[in-house]
N, C-alpha and C positions, 0 to 999 in steps of 0.2 A: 553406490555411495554408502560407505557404512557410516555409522553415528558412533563415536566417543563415547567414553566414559564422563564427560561434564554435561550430557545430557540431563538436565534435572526436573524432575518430576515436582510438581506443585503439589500442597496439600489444599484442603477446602479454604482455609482462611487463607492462602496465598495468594488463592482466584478469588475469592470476593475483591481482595485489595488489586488485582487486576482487572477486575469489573469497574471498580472505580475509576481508576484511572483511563479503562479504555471509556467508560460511559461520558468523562467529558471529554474524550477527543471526539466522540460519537455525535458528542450534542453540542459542539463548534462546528464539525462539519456540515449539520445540517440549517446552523445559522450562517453560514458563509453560501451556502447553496440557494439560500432566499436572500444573498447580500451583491454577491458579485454581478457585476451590469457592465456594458463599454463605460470607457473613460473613468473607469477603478484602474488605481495603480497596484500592483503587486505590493508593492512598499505597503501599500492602507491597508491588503488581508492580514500582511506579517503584523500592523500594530494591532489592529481589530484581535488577533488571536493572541498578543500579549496581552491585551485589556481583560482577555476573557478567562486565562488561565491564573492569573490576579484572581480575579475574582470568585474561582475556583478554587482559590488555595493549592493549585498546580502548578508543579515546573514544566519547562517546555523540554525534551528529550530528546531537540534537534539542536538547539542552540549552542555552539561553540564545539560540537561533537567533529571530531577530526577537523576542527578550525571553521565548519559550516557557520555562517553569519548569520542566520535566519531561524526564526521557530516552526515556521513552515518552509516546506517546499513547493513551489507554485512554477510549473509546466507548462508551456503555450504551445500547442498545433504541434510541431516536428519535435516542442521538446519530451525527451523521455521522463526525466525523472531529476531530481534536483535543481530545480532551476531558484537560484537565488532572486529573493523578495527587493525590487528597488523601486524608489520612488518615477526612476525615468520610464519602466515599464508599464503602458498604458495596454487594459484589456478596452478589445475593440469586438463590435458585432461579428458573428459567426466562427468565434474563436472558439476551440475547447482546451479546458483547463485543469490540469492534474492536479489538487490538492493533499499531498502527501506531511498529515501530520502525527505530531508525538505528543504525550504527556506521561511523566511522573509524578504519582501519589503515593508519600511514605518508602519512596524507594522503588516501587513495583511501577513498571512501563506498561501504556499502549499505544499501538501504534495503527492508523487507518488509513485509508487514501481511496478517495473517490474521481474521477473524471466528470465536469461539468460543462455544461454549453452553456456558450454567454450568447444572448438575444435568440437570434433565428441560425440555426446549422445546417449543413448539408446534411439530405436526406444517405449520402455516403460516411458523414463526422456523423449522424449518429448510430448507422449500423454498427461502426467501428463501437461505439462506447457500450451497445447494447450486446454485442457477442463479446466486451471484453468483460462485463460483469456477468457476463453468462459463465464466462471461462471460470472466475471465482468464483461461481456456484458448484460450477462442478470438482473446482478441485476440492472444498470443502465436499461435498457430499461423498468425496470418495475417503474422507479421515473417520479411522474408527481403532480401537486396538485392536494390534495384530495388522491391520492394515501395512503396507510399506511406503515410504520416500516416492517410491518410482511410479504408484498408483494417484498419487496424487500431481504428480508432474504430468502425467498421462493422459490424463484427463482433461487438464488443460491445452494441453500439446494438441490431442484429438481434436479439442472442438473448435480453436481457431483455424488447424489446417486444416478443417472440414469447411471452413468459412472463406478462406483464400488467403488468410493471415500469415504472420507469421512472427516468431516470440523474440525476445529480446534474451537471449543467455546470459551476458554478462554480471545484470543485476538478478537476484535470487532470491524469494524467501528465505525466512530463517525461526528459527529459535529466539522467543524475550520471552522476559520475567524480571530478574532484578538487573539486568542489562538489554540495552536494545538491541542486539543482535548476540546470539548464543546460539551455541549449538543444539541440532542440524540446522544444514542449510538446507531448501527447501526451492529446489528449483522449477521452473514451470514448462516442464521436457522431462520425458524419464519413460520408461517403458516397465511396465505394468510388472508386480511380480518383483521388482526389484530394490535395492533401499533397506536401510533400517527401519524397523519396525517402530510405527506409533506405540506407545505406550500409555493408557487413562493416567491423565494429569499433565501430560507435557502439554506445552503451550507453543504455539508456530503462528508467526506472520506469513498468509499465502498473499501475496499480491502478483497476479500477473502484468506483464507491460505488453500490449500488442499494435505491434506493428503494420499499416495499413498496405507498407513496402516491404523491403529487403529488411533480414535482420539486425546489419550493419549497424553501430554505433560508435559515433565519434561524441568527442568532449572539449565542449566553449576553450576558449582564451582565461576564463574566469576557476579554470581546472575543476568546478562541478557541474556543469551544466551538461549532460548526456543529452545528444539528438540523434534523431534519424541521420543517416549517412546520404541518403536518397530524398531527403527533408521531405519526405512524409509523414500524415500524421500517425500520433502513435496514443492509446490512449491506458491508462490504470487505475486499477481498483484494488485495495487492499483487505484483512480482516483479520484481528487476531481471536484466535482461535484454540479453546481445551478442548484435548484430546476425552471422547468418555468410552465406555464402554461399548456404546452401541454408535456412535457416531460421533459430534462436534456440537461445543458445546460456543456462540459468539460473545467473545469477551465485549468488542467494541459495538455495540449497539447503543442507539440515541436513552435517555432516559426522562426527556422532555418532549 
């Protein structure tokens, strides 16, 4: 997979304003991770994180983006990834729950997503969750300059199907900065050695999505709702991430 020419390199004050921006989608996630309980509706996370980006002086980076209705994305058990915020959605004990969100500050995007358990989980819902944030640690530790695409797919690829997983193709990392998805794309499969070259200052969303079944992914009646095909569960974890000299530098991390 080679990388374009709109590849764009951040300078120092382009990542502070991307610090920003990911620091409060970093520190809503982690007030939604001490919030969420059974008998929360989906609809109450999506207003709880319009209350909060108000009061951040952020916009939300999901809202109305290719018609999406919601400011977050909120996942249950077999769902993959977009699963639209409704008041009729009740979270229930031993669920887990993809929290997939954005914000804009001054133009500059972040974007994060973690997977959470609501009350008590299966000791197999949390293997799933613990090797899928495993998997983003290793695809981040493989980003450095010089590094390529296919090293960081790699990595991920390796360590869930070292685990009996298996990845979801369809959706992919990518490229943000002053839009939320830019190039490269950033997939979580790829063989070592291959890819465009990182380069210090680019900026990539790794999120892997792992599948506890078959890769297979089909899409709700509601045309965004991604699930398992085999409605197992599936779990993900996000990061945005500059590219430095010697490694990776995390944009979205908490600040409170």
């Amino acid at each position: 997979m080679l990388m374009n020419k709109a590849v764009e390199v951040k300078t120092r004050e382009e990542l502070a304003l991307m610090r920003q921006a990911g620091g409060v989608v970093a520190d809503i996630l982690v007030q939604l991770k001490g919030l969420v309980k059974p008998g929360m509706t989906t609809g109450e996370i999506d207003a709880f994180c319009r209350e909060e980006l108000k009061k951040r002086g952020a916009k939300p980076a999901f809202l109305n983006y290719h018609g999406f209705p919601g400011v977050i994305c909120v996942s249950i058990n077999s769902e993959i990834v977009h699963g639209i915020p409704s008041d009729k959605r009740v979270l229930k004990e031993a669920d887990i729950v993809g929290l997939d969100f954005g914000a804009v500050i001054d133009g500059w995007y972040g974007d994060s997503a973690i997977t959470v358990a609501i009350g008590k989980i299966s000791p197999e819902a949390q293997r799933l969750m613990d090797v899928t944030r495993e998997c983003l640690e290793r695809g981040m530790a493989a980003v450095k300059n010089g590094n390529r695409i296919g090293d960081v797919g790699f990595a991920i690829q390796s360590h869930a199907q070292a685990n009996g997983y298996t990845l979801v193709r369809e959706f992919v990392g990518h490229g943000i900065g002053r839009a939320l998805h830019e190039e490269p794309p950033v997939p979580n499969y790829g063989k070592a050695g291959t890819g465009g070259r990182l380069k210090t200052g680019m900026t990539i969303a790794i999120e892997p999505m792992v599948n506890m079944g078959g890769p297979e992914v089909a899409t709700l009646g509601d045309g965004w709702t991604a699930v398992t095909k085999d409605g197992k569960l599936s779990a993900h974890f996000e990061h945005t991430v500059a590219v430095t000299d010697t490694g990776y530098d995390i944009l979205t991390l908490p600040t409170i």
